[in-house]
N, C-alpha and C positions, 0 to 999 in steps of 0.2 A: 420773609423767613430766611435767613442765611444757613446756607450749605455749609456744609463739613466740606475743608480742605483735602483734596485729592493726593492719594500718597503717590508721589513720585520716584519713591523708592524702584531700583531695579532690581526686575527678575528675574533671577536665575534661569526660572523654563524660557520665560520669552529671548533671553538674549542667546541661547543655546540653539531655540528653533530658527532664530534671525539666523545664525552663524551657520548652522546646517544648511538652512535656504540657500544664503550665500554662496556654501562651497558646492552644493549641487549645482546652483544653475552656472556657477564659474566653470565646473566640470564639464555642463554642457557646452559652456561655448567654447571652451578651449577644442572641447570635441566635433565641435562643428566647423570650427576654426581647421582644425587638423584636417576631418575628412573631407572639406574644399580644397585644401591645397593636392591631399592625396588625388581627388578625385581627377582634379583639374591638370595634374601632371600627367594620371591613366589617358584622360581624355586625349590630349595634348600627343601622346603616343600614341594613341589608337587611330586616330585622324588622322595623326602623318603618317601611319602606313596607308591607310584609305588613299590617303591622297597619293601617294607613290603608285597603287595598282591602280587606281584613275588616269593617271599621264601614263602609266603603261599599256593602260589598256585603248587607248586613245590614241596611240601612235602609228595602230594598226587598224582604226577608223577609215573608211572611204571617204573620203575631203569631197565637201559640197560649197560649194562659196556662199560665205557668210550663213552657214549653219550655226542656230541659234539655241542651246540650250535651254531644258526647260524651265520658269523662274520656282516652281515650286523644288527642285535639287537645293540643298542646301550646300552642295560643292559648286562654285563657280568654275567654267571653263573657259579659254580661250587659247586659239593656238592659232599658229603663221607658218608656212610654208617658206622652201629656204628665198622664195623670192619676194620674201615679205608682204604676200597675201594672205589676210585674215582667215583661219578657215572656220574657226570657231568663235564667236562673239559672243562674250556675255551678256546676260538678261538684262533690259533698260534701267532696272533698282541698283545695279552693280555699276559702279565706273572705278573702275579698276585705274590703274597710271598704263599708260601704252609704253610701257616699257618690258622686257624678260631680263632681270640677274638670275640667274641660272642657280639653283639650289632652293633652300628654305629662306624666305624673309618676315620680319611684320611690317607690314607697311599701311599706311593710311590711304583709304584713298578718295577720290576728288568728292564721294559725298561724305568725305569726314569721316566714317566708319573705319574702323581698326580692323586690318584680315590678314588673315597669316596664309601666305604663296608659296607654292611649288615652282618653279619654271625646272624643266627637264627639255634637253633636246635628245632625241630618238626619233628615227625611221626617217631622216630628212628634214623632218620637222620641231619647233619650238611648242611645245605645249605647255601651256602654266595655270595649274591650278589652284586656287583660292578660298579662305572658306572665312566667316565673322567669326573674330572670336568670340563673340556676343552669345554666339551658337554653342562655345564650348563653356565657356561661362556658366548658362543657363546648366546645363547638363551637369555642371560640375557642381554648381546651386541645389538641380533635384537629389541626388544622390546625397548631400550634406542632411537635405532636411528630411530626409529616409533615415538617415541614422539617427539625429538629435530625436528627432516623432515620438519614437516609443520611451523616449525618457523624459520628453515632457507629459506626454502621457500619464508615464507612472508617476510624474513629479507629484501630485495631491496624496496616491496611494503612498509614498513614501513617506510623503513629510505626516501623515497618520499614523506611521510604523513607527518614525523616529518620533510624534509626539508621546505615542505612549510607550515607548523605552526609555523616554526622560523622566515621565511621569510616574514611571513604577521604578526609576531609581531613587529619584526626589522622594518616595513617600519616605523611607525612614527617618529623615530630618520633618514631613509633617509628625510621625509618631512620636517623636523627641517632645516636638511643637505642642500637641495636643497632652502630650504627660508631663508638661510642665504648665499647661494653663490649669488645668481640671486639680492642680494642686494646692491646699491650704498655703498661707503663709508662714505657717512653723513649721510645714513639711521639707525638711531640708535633708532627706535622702537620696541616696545616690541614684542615679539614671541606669535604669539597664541599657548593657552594651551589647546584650542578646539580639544575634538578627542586623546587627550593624555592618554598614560597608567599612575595609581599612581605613577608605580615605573621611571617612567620618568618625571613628573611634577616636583620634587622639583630640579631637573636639569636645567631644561625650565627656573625656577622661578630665581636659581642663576644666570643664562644666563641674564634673564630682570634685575637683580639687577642690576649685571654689565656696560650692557649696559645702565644703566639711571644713575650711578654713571659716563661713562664716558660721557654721553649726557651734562649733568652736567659741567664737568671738561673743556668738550671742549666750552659751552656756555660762561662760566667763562671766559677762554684764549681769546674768540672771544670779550667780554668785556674791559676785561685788554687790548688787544692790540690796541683796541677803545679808550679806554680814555688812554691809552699811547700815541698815537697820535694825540689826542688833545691837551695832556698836551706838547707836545714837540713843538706843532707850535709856540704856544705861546714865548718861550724860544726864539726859532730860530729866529722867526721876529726878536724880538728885537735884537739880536746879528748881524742879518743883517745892522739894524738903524742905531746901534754904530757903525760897522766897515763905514756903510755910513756920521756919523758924523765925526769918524776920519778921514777920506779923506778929508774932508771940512774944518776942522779946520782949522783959521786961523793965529793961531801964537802959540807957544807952553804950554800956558797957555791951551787954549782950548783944545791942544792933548794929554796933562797931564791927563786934565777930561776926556775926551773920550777914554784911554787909562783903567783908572781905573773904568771906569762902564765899558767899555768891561770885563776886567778882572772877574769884578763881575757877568755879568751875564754868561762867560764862567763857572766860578766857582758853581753858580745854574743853569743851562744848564749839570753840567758832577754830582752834587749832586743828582739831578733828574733821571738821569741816572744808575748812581748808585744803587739809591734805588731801582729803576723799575728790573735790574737785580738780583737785591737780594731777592725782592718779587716774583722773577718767578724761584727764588733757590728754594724758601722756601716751594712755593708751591707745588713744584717737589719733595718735598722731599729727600733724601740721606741714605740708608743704615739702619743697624738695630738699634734700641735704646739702652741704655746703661748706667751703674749706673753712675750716675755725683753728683761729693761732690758740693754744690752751694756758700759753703762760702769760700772758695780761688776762686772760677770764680767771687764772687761778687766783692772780696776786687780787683783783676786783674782788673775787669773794672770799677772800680771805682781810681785805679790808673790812669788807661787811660785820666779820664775825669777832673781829679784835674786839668789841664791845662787852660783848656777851662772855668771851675767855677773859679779861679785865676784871668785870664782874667778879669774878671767881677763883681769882688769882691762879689763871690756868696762863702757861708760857706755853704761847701757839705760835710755832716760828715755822719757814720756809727753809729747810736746808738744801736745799738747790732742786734752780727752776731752769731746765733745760726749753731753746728754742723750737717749738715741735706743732708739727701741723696733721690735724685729720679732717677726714671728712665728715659732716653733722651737722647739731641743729644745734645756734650756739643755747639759748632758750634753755632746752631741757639740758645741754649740760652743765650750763648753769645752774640750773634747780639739782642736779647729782650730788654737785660740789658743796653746794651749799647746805643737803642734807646729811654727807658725809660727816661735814665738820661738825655739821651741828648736831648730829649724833656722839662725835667724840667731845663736845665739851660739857653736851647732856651729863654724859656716865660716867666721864673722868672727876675723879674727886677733887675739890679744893686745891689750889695749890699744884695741881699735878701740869701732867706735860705734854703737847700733841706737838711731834715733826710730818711735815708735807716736802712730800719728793717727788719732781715731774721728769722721768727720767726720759731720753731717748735710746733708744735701744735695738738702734738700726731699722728694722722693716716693723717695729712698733712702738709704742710709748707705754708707759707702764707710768700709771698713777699712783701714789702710796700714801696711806693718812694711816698712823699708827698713835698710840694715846697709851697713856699709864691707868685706867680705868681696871674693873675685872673680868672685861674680855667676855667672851663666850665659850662654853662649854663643846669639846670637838661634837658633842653628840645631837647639839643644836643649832650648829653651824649653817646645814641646811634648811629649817627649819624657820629660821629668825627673817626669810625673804617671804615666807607667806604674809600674808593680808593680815593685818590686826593680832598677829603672833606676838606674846613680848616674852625674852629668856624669864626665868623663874628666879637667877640673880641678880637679873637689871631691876626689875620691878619695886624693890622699894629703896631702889638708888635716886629714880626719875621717873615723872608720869609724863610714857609717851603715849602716842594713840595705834604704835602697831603698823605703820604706814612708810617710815623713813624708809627703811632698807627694802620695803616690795616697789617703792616709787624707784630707787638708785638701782635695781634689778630692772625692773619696764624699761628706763634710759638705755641702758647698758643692752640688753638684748635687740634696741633699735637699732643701737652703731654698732652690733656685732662684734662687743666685747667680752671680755672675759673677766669674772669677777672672784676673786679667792678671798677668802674668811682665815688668818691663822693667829696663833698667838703671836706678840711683838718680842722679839728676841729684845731688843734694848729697851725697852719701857716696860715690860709686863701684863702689859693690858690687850687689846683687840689692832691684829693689822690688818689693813683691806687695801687688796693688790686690784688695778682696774688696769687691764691690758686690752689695747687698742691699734689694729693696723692703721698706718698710717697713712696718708691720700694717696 
C-alpha cells in the first residue's frame, strides 16, 4: 500500500515556537551567565573580607606550637612567628607553598588545587590565610542556579502562553483558509477584511484584487463564447442553404453558382474562425515581453499585403520608416499590423490610396495607417473595437467578421498603448494613430 508524501512545507506556528524557545532559553543562559560572574565577584569580596578579620583575629591568638586547625574550616590557616616557628599548620588535605608574599595571591598549591591567600604580618607575627576557590566557585554556581530555577520552571508554563498567542493570532489566516475552501468554483467574491490584523489585510486585498481580475477575465470568456456562437450560426445556416442549393441544382450552370458561393461562404465561415481563435490567443496572452525593432516587422508586413492592394489597384506605400524600438511581443504585433492594413485595403475603394508612417517621437513612436476609404462615422469611433461590431457604412463595402479592430484593441492594450480613430486630413478616409512608449 503506498503512503502519501509528507508535506514538508514549513510552519509558521512551529518555527515561531522554535524561535520563542530559542530566545528564552538563550535569555536564560545569558542570565545564568551573568549571575555567576555577579555572584562570583560578591563572593570574591565577601571572602576577602573574611579573610582579613581571620588574620586579624589570629594575630592576637595565643601561639601553641604547631597548632592545627580544624579540616572541616573551609578557611585554611597557617602562621610563623618572627623566628620562623610554625604556629599554625594547615590541615594534612591542604599543602599550601611554605612560602608568605604578603597581601592577596592565587596560587596553586603542591596538591594542584587553585587557592586564593592572605599573608598579613601583625602582632610579631606572619599569618596567611587561604581558601579553594573551588569553594567560591561552587557558591557562585548555587546562587546562578537560584536564579535560572524559576525560569526553567516556568519555561513549559510559558511556552503554553506563547503557544496560544500564536495560535489565536494565526486563526484569522485559518478563517481566510476555511472561506476559501467551503467555496464553489464560480464563487469569485471578495474575502471579508472584517476582524483582520493590518499585517494581513494587504494580503486579503491582493487576494480580492485577483479574484475580480479573474471574475473579470472569466465574464469576458463567458461573452466572447456568447457572441462566438452567434456569430457562427449565422455562417453555418447559410452554408447549410448552399450545400442545399447545390443538391437542387438543375443543370450545371446553376452548380457552377452554387459551387462558388459555397466556396465563399466556406472561405468567411474558416476567416471568422480564424479571427475568433487569434483573439482568444491574444487575449491569453504568451510569455515575457521583449525589445522588438518595428521597422523591418513594418516593412515584412507590409510586404505581405502588397499582394492583396495590387489586386485592387490600391498604392500602399511607406512614407517613412523611422529606426525605433519597444518593448513586446514581436507575434501579436505582428498580427496588429497586419490587421491594420488589411482593414485599410478591405474598405478602401479600387484604385485608392493607403500611406504608413512609423514615426519616432522622442519618449514614444507613433504608428500611422491612413486610407482613402469612407472612414468612420465620429459617433462610432468607439464603437467599431467591440466584438463583431461592423460600422453601418462599412458593411456593404466588405464582408468582414467584426474582429479586426477588437484584436488590434487587445494587442494594443497589452503594450500599453494608445490607440486614436480620426478622419485622414490628406486621403479622406479613416486614420489610425498607435502610440507606444518606448523601451
Amino acid at each position: 500500500m503506498s503512503m502519501a508524501p509528507r508535506d514538508k512545507a514549513p510552519s509558521l506556528k512551529r518555527r515561531l515556537m522554535l524561535f520563542v524557545l530559542g530566545a528564552v532559553c538563550l535569555a536564560a543562559l545569558l542570565q545564568g551567565v551573568s549571575a555567576y560572574r555577579t555572584a562570583l565577584a560578591e563572593a570574591d569580596a565577601i571572602f576577602d573580607y573574611q579573610m582579613q578579620q581571620t588574620a586579624l583575629s589570629m594575630s592576637g591568638a595565643v601561639p601553641s606550637p604547631r597548632h592545627v586547625m580544624p579540616e572541616e574550616l573551609e578557611l585554611i590557616i597557617q602562621g610563623w612567628s618572627r623566628d620562623g616557628l610554625q604556629l599554625f599548620a594547615p590541615p594534612p588535605r591542604a599543602r599550601l607553598p611554605q612560602r608568605a608574599v604578603l597581601g592577596f595571591a592565587d596560587v596553586i598549591g603542591e596538591d594542584g588545587k587553585a587557592y586564593r591567600v592572605l599573608s598579613m604580618q601583625t602582632g610579631g607575627q606572619v599569618v596567611q590565610v587561604a581558601q579553594e576557590l573551588a569553594v567560591r566557585e561552587r557558591l557562585a554556581s548555587r546562587l546562578a542556579w537560584r536564579t535560572i530555577t524559576p525560569i526553567a520552571l516556568a519555561l513549559p508554563v510559558l511556552l503554553l502562553v506563547v503557544g496560544w498567542v500564536i495560535s489565536h493570532s494565526l486563526a484569522p489566516v485559518e478563517r481566510v483558509r476555511r472561506q476559501l475552501s467551503q467555496r464553489a468554483a464560480e464563487d469569485l467574491a471578495a474575502v471579508s477584511e472584517q476582524g483582520l490584523p493590518v499585517e494581513i489585510r494587504p494580503m486579503v486585498r491582493e487576494l480580492n484584487s485577483l479574484l475580480e481580475r479573474v471574475r473579470q477575465a472569466f465574464e469576458a470568456q463567458q461573452h466572447f463564447v456568447a457572441d462566438a456562437a452567434h456569430e457562427l450560426r449565422s455562417p453555418l445556416t447559410a452554408l447549410k442553404l448552399q450545400i442545399e442549393g447545390l443538391q437542387r441544382a438543375a443543370d450545371e450552370a446553376a452548380r457552377a453558382q452554387a459551387r462558388s458561393r459555397l466556396a465563399a461562404g466556406v472561405e468567411r465561415a474558416s476567416h471568422l474562425v480564424e479571427q475568433l481563435l487569434l483573439l482568444a490567443r491574444q487575449e491569453a496572452g504568451a510569455g515575457p515581453a521583449q525589445a522588438v525593432d518595428l521597422e523591418p516587422l513594418l516593412r515584412r508586413c507590409l510586404a505581405e499585403q502588397v499582394g492583396a492592394a495590387q489586386a485592387r489597384g490600391i498604392d500602399l506605400g511607406l512614407l517613412r520608416a523611422d529606426a525605433v524600438q519597444i518593448r513586446g511581443w514581436p507575434d501579436a504585433l505582428a498580427v496588429l499590423l497586419r490587421n491594420l492594413l488589411d482593414n485599410a485595403i478591405k474598405y478602401s475603394p479600387e484604385g485608392g490610396k493607403i500611406d504608413v508612417l512609423l514615426l519616432d517621437e522622442g519618449e514614444r513612436v507613433r504608428l500611422r495607417v491612413e486610407d482613402s476609404g469612407p472612414g468612420i462615422p465620429a459617433e462610432e469611433r468607439e464603437r467599431v473595437f467591440d466584438r463583431f461590431y461592423r460600422s453601418a457604412g462599412a458593411q456593404g463595402r466588405a464582408s468582414g467578421s467584426g474582429l479586426g479592430l477588437a484584436i488590434v484593441k487587445t494587442i494594443a492594450e497589452r503594450h500599453g498603448a494608445q490607440l486614436l480613430l480620426d478622419r485622414s486630413e490628406a486621403l479622406g478616409g479613416l486614420r489610425v494613430d498607435l502610440l507606444v512608449d518606448k523601451t
